[in-house]
MARPA-188550 format. One record per residue: residue in one letter; x, y, z of N, C-alpha, C in turn. Coordinates in steps of 0.1 Angstrom, whole numbers, plus 5000, padded with zeros to 4 digits. Layout:
N
- residu_n_xx_n_yy_n_zz_ca_xx_ca_yy_ca_zz_c_xx_c_yy_c_zz
- a_X_Y_Z_X_Y_Z_X_Y_Z
...
This chain:
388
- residu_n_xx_n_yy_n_zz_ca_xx_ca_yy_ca_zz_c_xx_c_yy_c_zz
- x_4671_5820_3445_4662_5830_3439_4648_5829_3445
- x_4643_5820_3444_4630_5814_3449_4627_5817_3462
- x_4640_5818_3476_4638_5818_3485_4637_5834_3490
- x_4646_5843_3481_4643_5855_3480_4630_5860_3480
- x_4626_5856_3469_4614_5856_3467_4605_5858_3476
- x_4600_5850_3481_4596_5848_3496_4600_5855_3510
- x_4611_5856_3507_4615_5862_3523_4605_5873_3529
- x_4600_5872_3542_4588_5880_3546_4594_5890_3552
- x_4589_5900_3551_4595_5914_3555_4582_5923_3565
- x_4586_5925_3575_4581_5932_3581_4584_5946_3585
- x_4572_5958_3582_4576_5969_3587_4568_5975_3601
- x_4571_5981_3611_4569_5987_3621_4575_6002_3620
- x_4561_6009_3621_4562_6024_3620_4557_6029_3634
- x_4568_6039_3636_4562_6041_3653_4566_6060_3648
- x_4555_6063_3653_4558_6081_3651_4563_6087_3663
- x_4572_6094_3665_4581_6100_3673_4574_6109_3685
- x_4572_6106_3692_4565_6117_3703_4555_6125_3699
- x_4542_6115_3695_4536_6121_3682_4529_6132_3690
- x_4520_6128_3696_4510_6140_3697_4517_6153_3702
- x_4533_6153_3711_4536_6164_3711_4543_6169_3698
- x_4545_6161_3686_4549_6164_3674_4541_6169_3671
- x_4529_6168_3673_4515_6177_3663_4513_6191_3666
- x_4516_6192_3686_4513_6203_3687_4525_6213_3688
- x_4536_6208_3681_4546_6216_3675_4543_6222_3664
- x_4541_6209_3658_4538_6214_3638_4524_6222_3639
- x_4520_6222_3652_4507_6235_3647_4508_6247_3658
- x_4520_6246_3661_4526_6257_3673_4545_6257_3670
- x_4549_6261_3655_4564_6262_3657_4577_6270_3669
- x_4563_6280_3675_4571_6285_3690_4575_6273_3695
- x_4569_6261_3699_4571_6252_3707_4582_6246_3706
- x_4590_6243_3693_4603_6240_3688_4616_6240_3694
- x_4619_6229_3701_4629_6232_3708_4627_6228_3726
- x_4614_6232_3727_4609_6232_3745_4607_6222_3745
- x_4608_6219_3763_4602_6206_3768_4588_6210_3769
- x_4577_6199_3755_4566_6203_3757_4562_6186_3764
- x_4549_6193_3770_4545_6173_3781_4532_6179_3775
- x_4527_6169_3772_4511_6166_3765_4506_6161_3775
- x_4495_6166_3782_4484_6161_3794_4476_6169_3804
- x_4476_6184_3799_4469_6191_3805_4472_6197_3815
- x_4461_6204_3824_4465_6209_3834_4461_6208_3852
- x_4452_6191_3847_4448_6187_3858_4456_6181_3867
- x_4452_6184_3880_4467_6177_3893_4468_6164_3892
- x_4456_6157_3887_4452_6142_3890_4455_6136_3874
- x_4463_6146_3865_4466_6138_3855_4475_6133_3854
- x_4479_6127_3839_4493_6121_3834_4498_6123_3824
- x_4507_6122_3820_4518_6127_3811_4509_6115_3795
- x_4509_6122_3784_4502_6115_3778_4512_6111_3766
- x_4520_6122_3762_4537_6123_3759_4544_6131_3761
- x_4555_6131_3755_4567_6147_3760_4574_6143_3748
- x_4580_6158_3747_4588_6159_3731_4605_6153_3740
- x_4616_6150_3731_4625_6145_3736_4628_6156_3746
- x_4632_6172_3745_4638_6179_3748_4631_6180_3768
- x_4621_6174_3772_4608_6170_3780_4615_6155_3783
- x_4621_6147_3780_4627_6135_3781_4640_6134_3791
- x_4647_6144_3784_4664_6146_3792_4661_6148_3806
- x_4649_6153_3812_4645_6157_3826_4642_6144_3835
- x_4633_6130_3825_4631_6120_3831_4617_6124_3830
- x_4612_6129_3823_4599_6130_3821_4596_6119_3811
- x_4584_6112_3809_4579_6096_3808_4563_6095_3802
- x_4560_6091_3798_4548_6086_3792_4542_6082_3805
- x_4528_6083_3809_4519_6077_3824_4525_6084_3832
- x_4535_6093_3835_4540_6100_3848_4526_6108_3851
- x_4520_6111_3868_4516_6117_3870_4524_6132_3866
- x_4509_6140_3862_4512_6149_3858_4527_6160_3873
- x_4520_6159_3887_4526_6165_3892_4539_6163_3891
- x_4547_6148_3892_4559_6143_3896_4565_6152_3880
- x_4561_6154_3865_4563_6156_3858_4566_6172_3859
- x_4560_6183_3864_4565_6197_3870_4573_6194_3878
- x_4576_6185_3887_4587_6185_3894_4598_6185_3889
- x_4601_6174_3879_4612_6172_3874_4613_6185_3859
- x_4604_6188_3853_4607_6199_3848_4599_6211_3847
- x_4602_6221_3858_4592_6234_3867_4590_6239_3847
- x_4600_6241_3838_4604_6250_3827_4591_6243_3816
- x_4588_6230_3818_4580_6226_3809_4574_6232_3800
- x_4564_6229_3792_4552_6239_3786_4543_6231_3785
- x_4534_6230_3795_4521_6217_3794_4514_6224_3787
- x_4505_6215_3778_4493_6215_3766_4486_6206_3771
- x_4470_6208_3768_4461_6196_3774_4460_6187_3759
- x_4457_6174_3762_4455_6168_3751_4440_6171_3742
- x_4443_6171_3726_4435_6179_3712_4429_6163_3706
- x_4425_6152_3712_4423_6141_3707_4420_6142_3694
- x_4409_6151_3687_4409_6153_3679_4413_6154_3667
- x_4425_6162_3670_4436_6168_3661_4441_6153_3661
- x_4451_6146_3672_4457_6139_3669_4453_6125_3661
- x_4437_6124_3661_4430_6118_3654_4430_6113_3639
- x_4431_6130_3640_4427_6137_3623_4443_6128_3616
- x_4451_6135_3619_4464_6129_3615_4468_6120_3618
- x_4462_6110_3628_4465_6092_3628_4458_6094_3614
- x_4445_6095_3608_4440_6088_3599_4448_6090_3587
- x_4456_6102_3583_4463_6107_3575_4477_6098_3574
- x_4480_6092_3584_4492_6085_3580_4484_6073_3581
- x_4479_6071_3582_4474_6052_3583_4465_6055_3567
- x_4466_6067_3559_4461_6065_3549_4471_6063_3538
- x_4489_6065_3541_4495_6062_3537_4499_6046_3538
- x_4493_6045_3548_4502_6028_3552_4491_6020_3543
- x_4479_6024_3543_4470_6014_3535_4474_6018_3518
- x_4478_6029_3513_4481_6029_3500_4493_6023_3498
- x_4502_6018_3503_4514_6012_3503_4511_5991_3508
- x_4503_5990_3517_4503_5977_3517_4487_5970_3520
- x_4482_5958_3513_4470_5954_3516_4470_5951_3534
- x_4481_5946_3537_4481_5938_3552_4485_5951_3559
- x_4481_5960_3569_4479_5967_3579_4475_5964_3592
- x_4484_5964_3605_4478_5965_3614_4479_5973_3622
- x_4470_5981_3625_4469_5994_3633_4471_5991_3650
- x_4483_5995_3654_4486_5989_3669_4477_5997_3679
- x_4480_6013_3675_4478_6026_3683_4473_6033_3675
- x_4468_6044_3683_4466_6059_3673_4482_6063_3661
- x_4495_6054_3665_4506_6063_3662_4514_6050_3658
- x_4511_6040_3654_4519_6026_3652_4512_6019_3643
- x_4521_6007_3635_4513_5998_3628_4520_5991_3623
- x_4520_5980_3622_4527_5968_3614_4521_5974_3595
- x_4530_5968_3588_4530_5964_3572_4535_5956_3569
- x_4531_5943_3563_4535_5933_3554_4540_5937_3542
- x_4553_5938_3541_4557_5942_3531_4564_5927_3518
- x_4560_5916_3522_4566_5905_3516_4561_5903_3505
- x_4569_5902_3494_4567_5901_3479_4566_5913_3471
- x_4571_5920_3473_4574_5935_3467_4583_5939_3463
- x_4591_5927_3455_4601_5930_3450_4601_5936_3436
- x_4588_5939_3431_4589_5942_3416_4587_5958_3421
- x_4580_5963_3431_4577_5973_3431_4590_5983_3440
- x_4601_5978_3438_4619_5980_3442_4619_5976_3455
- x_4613_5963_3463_4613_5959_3474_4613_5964_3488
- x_4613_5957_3498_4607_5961_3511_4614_5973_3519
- x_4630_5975_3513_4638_5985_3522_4635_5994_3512
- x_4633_5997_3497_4629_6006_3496_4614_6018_3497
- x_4607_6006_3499_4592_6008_3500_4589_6016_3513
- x_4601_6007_3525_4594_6013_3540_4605_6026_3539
- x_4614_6029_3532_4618_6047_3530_4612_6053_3525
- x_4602_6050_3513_4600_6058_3505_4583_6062_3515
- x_4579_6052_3526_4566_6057_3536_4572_6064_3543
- x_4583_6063_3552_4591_6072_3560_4590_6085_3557
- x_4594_6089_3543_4596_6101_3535_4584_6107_3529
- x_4576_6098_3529_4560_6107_3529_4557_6113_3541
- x_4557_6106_3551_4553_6116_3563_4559_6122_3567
- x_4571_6123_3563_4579_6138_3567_4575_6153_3558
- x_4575_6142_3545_4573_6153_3534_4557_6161_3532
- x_4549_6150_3534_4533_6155_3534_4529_6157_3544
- x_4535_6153_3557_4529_6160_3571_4534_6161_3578
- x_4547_6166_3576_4557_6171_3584_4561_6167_3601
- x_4558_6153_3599_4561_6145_3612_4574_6137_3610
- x_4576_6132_3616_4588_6121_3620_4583_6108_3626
- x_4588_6099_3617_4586_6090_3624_4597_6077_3626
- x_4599_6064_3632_4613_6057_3631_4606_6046_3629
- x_4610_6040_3619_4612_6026_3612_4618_6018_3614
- x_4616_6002_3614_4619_5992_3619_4614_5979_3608
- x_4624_5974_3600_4623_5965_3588_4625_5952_3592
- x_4622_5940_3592_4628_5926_3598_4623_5917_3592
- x_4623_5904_3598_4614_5892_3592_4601_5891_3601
- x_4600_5896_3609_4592_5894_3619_4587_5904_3625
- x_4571_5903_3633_4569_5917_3639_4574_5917_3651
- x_4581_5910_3658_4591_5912_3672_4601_5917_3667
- x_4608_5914_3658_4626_5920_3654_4620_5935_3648
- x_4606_5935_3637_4606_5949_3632_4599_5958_3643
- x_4594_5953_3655_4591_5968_3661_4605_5970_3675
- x_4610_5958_3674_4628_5964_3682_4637_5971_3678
- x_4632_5975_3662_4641_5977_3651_4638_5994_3651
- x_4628_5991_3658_4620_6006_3655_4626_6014_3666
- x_4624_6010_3676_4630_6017_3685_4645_6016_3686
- x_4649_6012_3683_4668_6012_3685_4677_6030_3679
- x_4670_6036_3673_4674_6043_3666_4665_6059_3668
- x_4658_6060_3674_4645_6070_3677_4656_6084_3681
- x_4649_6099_3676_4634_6098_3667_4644_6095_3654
- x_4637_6097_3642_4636_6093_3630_4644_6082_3624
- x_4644_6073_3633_4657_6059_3629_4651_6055_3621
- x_4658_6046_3612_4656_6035_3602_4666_6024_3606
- x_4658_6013_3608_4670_6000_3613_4663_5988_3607
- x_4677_5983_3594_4669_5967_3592_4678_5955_3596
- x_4666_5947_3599_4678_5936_3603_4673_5923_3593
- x_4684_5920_3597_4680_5903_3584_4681_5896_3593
- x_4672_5882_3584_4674_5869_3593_4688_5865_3596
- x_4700_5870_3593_4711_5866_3591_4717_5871_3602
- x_4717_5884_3605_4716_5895_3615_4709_5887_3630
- x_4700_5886_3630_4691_5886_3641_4700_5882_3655
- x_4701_5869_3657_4708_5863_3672_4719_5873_3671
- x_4731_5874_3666_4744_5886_3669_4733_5900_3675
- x_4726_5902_3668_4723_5917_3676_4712_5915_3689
- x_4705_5901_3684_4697_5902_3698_4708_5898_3711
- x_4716_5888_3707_4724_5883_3719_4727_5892_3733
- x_4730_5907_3727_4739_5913_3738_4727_5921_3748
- x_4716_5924_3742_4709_5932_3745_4703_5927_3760
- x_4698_5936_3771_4693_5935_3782_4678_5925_3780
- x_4676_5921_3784_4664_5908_3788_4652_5919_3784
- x_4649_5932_3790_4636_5939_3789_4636_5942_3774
- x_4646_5940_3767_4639_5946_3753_4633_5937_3744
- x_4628_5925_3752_4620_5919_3748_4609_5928_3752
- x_4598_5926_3748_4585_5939_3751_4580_5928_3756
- x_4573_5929_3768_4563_5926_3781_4578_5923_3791
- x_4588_5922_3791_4595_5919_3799_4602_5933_3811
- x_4593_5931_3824_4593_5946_3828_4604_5942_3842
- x_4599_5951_3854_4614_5952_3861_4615_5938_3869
- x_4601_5938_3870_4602_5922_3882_4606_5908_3875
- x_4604_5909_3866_4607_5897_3855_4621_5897_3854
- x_4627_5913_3855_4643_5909_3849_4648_5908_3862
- x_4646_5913_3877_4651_5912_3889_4652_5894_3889
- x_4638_5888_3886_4641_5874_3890_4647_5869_3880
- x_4650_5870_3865_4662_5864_3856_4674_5870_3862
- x_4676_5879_3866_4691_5878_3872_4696_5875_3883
- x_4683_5867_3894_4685_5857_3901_4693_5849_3893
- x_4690_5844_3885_4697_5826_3874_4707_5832_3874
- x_4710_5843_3868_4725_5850_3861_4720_5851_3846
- x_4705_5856_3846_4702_5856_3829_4703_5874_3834
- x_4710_5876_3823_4706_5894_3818_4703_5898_3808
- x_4712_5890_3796_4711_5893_3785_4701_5889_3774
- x_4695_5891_3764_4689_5880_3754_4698_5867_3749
- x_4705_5870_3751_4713_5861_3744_4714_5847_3756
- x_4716_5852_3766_4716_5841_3777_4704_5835_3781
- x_4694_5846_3778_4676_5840_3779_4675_5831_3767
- x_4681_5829_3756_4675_5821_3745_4681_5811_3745
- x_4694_5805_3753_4698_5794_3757_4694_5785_3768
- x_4684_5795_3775_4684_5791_3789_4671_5780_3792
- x_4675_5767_3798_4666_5758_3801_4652_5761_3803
- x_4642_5753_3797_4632_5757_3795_4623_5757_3810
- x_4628_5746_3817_4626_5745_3829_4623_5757_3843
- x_4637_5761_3840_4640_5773_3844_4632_5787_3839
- x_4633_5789_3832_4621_5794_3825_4606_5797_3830
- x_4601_5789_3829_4591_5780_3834_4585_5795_3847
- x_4594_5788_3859_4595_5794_3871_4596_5809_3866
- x_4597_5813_3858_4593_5830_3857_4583_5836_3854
- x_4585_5827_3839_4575_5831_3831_4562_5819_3831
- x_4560_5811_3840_4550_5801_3838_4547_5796_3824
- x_4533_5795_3818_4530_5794_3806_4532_5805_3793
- x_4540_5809_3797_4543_5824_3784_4561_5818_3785
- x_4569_5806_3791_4582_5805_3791_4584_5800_3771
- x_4578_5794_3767_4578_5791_3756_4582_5805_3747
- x_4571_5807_3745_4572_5818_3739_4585_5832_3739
- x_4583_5833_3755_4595_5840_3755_4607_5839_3746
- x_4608_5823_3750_4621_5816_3745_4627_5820_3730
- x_4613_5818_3724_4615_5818_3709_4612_5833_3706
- x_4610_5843_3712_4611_5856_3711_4628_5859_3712
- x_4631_5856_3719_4646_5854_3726_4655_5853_3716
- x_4651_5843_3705_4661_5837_3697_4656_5841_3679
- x_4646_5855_3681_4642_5862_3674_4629_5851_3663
- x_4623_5846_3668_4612_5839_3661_4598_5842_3666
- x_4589_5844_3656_4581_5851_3657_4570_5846_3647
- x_4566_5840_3642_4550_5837_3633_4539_5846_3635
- x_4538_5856_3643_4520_5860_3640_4520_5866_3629
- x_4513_5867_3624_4506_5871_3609_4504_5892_3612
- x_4506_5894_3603_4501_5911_3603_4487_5908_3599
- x_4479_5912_3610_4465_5910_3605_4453_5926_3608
- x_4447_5927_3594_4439_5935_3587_4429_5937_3596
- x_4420_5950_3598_4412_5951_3609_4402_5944_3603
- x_4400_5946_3589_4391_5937_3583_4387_5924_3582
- x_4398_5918_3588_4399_5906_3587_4404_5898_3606
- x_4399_5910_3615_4400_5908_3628_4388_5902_3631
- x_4383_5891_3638_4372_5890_3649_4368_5896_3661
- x_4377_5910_3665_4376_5917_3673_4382_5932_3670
- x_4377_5943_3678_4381_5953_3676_4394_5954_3687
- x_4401_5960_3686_4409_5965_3703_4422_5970_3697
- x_4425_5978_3708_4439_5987_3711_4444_5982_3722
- x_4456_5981_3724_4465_5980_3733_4480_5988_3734
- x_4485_5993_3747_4494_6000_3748_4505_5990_3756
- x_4520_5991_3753_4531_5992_3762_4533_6002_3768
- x_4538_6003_3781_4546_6013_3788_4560_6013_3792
- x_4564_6020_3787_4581_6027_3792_4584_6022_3802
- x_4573_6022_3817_4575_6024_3824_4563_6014_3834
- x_4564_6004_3841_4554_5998_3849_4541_6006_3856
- x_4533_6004_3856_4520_6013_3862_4517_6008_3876
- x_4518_6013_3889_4512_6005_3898_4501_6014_3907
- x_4498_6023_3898_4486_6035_3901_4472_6033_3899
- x_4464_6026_3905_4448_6025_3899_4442_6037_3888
- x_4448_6048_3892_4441_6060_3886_4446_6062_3874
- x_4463_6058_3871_4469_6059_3864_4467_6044_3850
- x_4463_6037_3851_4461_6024_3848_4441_6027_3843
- x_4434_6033_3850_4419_6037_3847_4424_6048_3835
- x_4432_6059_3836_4432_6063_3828_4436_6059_3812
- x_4443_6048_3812_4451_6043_3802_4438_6036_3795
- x_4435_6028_3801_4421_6021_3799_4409_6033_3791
- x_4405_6040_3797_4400_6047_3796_4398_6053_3778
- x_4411_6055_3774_4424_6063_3761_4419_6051_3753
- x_4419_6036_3759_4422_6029_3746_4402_6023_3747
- x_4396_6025_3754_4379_6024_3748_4375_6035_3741
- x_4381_6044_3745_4380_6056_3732_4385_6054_3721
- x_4394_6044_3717_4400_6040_3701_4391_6032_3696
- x_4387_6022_3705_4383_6008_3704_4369_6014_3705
- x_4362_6028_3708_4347_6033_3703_4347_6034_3693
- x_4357_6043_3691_4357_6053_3678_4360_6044_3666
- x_4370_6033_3669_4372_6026_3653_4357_6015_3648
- x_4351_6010_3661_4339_6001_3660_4328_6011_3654
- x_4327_6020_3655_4316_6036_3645_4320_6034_3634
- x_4332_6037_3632_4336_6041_3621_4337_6032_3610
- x_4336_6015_3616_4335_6003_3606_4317_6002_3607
- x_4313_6008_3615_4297_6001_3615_4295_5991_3622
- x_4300_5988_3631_4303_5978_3642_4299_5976_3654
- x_4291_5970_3666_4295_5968_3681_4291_5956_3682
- x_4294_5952_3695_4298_5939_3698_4294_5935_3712
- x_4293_5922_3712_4285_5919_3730_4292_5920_3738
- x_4308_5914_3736_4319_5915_3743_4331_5923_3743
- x_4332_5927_3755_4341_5934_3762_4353_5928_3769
- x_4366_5930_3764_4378_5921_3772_4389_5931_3774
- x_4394_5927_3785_4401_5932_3794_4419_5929_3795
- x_4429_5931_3790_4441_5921_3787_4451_5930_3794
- x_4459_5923_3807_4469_5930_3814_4480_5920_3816
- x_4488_5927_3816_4504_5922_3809_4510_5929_3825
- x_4515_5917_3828_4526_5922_3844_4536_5925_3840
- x_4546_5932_3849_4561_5932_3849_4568_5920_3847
- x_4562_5909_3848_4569_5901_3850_4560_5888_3843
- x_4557_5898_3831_4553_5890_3818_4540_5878_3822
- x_4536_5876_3830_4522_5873_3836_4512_5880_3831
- x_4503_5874_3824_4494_5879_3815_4479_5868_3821
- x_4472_5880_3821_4452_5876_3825_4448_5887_3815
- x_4436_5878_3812_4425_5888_3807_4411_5882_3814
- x_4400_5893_3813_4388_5891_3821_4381_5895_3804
- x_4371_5890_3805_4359_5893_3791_4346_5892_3802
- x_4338_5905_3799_4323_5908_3802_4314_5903_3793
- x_4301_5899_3793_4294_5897_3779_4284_5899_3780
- x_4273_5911_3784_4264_5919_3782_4249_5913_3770
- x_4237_5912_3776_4227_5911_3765_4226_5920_3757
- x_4233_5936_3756_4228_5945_3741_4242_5946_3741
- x_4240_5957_3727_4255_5954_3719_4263_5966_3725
- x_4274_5969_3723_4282_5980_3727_4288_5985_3719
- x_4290_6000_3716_4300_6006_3706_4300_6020_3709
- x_4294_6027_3721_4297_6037_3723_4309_6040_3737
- x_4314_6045_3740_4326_6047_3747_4324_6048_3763
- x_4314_6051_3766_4308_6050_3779_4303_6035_3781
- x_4301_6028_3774_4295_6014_3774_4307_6011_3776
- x_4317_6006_3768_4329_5998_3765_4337_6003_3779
- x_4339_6013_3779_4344_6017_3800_4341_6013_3806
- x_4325_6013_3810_4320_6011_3819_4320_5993_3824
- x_4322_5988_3813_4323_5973_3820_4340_5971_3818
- x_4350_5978_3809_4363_5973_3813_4365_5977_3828
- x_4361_5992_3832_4362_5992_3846_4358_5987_3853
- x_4350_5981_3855_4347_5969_3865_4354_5959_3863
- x_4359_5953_3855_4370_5944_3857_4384_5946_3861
- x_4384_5963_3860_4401_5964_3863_4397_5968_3877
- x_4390_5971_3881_4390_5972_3898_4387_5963_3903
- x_4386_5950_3897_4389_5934_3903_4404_5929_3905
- x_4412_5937_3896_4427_5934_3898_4434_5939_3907
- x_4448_5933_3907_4454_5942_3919_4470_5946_3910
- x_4471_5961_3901_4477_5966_3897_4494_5967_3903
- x_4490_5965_3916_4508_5970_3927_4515_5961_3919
- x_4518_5947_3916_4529_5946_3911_4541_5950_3899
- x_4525_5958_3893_4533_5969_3882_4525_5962_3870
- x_4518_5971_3862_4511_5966_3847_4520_5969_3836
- x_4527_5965_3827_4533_5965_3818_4526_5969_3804
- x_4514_5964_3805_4507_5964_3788_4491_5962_3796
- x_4484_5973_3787_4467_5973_3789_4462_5970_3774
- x_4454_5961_3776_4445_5962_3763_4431_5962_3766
- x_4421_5966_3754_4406_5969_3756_4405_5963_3743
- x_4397_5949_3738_4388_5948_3733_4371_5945_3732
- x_4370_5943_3716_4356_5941_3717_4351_5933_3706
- x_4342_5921_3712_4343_5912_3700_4329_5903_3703
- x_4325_5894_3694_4310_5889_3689_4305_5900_3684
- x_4312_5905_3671_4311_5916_3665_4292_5915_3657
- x_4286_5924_3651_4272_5927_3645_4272_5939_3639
- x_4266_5941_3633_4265_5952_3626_4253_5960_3635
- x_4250_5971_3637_4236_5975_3649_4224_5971_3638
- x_4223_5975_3627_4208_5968_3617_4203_5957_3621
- x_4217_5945_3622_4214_5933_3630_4206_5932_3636
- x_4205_5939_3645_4197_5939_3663_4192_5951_3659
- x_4181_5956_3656_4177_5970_3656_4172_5974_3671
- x_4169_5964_3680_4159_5971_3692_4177_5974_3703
- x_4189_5964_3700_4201_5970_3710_4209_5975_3704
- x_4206_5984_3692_4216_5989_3685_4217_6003_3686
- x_4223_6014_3680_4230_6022_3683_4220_6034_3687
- x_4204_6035_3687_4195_6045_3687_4186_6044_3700
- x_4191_6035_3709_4186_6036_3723_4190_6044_3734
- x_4199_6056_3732_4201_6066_3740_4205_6077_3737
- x_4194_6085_3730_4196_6098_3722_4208_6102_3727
- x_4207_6105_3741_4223_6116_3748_4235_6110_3739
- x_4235_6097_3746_4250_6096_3748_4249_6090_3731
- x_4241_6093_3725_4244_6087_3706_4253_6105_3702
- x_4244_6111_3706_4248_6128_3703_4260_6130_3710
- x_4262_6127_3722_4276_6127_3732_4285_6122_3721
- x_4285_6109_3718_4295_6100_3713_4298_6108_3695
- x_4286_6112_3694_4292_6116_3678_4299_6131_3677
- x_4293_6136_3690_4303_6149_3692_4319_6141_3694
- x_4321_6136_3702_4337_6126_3705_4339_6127_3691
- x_4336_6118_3684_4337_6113_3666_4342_6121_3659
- x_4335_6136_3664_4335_6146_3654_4347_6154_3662
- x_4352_6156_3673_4360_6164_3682_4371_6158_3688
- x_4367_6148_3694_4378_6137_3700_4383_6143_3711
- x_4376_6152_3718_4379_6162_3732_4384_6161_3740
- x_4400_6159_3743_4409_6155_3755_4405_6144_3759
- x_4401_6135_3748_4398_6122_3751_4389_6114_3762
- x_4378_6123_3761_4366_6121_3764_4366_6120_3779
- x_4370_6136_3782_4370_6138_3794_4358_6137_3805
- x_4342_6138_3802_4333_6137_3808_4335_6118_3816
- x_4337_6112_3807_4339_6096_3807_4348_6099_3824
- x_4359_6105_3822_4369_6101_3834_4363_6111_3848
- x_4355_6124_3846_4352_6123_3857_4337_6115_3866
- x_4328_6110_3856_4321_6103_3858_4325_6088_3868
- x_4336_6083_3860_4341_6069_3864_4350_6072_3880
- x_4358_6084_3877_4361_6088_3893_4353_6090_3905
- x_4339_6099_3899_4330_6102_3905_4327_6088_3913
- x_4322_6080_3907_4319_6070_3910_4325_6055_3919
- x_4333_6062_3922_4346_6055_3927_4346_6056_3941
- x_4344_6040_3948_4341_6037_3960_4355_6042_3969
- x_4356_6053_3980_4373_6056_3983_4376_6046_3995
């Protein structure tokens, strides 16, 4: 009974092809089409696509062109950052009325600690009854993923898309990880599994047996880890923005990046989260970090550290781009992150705080207030500027 008690329950909530879900539910013509979210510029990217946009091989980061290719029938929409804003906050206002511990991954994701909730009819009924709010109050979709862990609950999430619900028990775990392909571990991208099936590893199940030695030679100092991912173990904590020492977003991709422009743009998407949330708490910070995840689960980060503080969106760009045009992207990027951290409040520092550049304070609170295809002046500035 005691151990029941206790058992930790994790939920992962991943919303379904959201932003082209938004601009369904505020365009029901669209219902049915392959819609691709990303505009109408040649030099863009696919930002999402509704499933029906999927069956073609259409992809999240596809340049936009290669994305008319494969589907001439599309219906491109530029991205409403705004809009999709408005209603990240609307369902993350659900997730915070349902659990103290939130962690906000993306504009469209988030861990919940659901452990010890059994008085209030427990954790598989708790993460249906969030499911069924946002279907019911904002007419989205989203797929759930229940576990002990936040590795097994956001695998759980995806197994079953769009609108799945999948729980796994600790009891469960190894049987269902065992059979599974090596990548559905998350950071594990194409070059990583090419050289595990040098050994004759394909499976999870063969990765979580497999000499640590061996290992080693793939994954260098992340072989650990892997291991015990492998064999579904997992300890990080779901932790509260409130209770973060840093602000930051980070994204996975479907699909490896080995595009500078395509990789600036991603960058780009997540210092616009990582502006917008640091305003919105009253926040900036000296430091600026950079976190890139290879195909082949090799992981660097670079951190900038500037004498004034940073929180507007052109600041936090402007030095993550310079670090990412220190890297050399070709072997394929798997995961981007942008944080920001030696957090202050601006009162702190009044002479490097938020009222030293009329424009871009007015620029930035127009963003705040609009969220404009995601702060499209930023990306031709940073192109502009781009040594060919």
């Amino acid at each position: 009974m005691q151990q029941s008690v206790h058992q930790r329950w994790i939920m992962h909530v991943d919303m379904d092809a959201f932003y082209a879900s938004v601009e369904i539910l505020d365009n029901p013509e669209l219902k049915g089409l392959p819609v691709i979210v990303g505009g109408h510029s040649v030099r863009g990217v696919v930002s999402t696509c509704s499933y029906e946009a999927r069956k073609f091989g259409v992809h999240s980061a596809m340049p936009l062109f290669e994305a008319k290719r494969l589907c001439p029938q599309g219906v491109f929409v530029p991205v409403r950052m705004d809009r999709y804003v408005e209603m990240s906050s609307k369902i993350m206002g659900i997730f915070r009325e349902t659990s103290p511990l939130v962690e906000q991954l993306s504009i469209d994701e988030a861990f919940l600690d659901l452990t010890g909730m059994e008085r209030l009819g427990g954790a598989e009924t708790i993460a249906h009854k969030v499911q069924d709010r946002i279907q019911e109050e904002l007419k989205l979709s989203a797929s759930v993923g229940l576990a002990p862990n936040k590795f097994l609950a956001k695998l759980a999430s995806d197994m079953r898309k769009p609108h799945g619900f999948v729980r796994i028990t600790p009891e469960e775990s190894a049987g269902l990880l065992a059979p599974l392909p090596v990548t559905k571990v998350f950071g594990i991208g194409h070059s990583a599994e090419e050289k595990l099936k040098q050994f004759g590893i394909e499976t999870i199940g063969q990765l979580a047996v497999s000499e640590i030695g061996l290992l080693r030679r793939v994954f260098g100092v992340n072989a650990e880890q892997v291991k015990r991912l492998a064999r579904g173990l997992d300890d990080r904590p779901v932790v509260s923005e409130e209770e973060a020492k840093s602000v930051g977003r980070e994204t996975t991709f479907d699909w490896d990046l080995t595009d500078m422009d395509c990789c600036r743009d991603a960058v780009l998407d997540l210092c616009g989260q990582v502006g917008w949330r640091l305003r919105r708490e009253h926040l900036a910070g000296h430091t600026v970090t950079l976190k890139v995840k290879f195909s082949d689960f090799r992981m660097i980060s670079r951190s900038s550290t500037g004498d004034r503080l940073v929180a507007w969106d052109e600041d936090i760009f402007f030095l993550a781009e310079q670090m990412l045009r220190k890297i050399n992207v070709k072997p394929g990027v798997r995961l981007l992150g942008v944080s920001v951290s030696s957090l202050f409040r601006p009162e702190d520092e009044p002479v490097l705080g938020f009222e030293d550049n009329e424009r871009m304070q007015k620029r930035n609170q127009a963003i705040d207030a609009l969220k404009n295809k995601f702060g499209e002046n930023i990306v031709k500035r940073g192109i502009a500027g781009k040594k060919k």
